[in-house]
C-alpha positions as CSV (number, residue, x, y, z in Angstrom):
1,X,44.2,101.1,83.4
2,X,44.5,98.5,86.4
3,X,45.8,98.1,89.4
4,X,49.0,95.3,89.4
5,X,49.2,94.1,93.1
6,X,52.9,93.2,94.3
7,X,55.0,95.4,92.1
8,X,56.6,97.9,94.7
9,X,59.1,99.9,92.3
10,X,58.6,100.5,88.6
11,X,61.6,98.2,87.3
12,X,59.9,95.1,89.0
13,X,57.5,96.0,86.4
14,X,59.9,96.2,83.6
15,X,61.6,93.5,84.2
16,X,58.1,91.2,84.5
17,X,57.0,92.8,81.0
18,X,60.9,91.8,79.8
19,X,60.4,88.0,80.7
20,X,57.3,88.0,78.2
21,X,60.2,87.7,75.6
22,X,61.8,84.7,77.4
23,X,61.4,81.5,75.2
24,X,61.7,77.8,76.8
25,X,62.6,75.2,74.6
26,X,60.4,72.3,75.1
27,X,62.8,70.1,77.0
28,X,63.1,73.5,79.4
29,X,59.4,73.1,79.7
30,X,59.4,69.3,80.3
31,X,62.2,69.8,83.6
32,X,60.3,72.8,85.0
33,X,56.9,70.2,84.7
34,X,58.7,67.2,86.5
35,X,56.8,66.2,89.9
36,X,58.8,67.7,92.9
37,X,60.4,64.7,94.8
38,X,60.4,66.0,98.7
39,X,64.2,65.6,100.1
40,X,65.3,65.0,103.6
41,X,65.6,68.4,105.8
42,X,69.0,68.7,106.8
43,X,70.9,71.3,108.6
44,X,69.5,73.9,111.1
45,X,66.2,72.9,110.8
46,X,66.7,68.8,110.7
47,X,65.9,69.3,114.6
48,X,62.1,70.4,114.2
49,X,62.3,73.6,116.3
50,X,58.6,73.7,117.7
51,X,56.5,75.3,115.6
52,X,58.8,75.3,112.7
53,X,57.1,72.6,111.0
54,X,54.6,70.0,111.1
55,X,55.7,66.8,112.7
């Protein structure tokens, strides 16, 4: 037996256990692997509050 770290109620467990079963076809794969192109920040935090994020 071990310890799973995150889980906080017994279905998050079922449900993790469930997605084992989930099949990608291998376009589905080649999307989820495209490089993440950055996009501009719009709305309420396009003004930088300080300390929101790094300038």
């Amino acid at each position: 037996m071990a310890i799973i770290i995150g889980a906080t109620k017994k279905q998050y467990l079922d449900d993790a256990v469930q997605a084992m079963d989930i099949h990608l076809t291998s376009k589905e794969v080649a999307y989820l692997e495209e490089p993440y192109t950055a996009h501009e920040i719009v709305g309420a935090l396009a003004s930088n509050p300080v300390g929101m994020l790094q300038s």
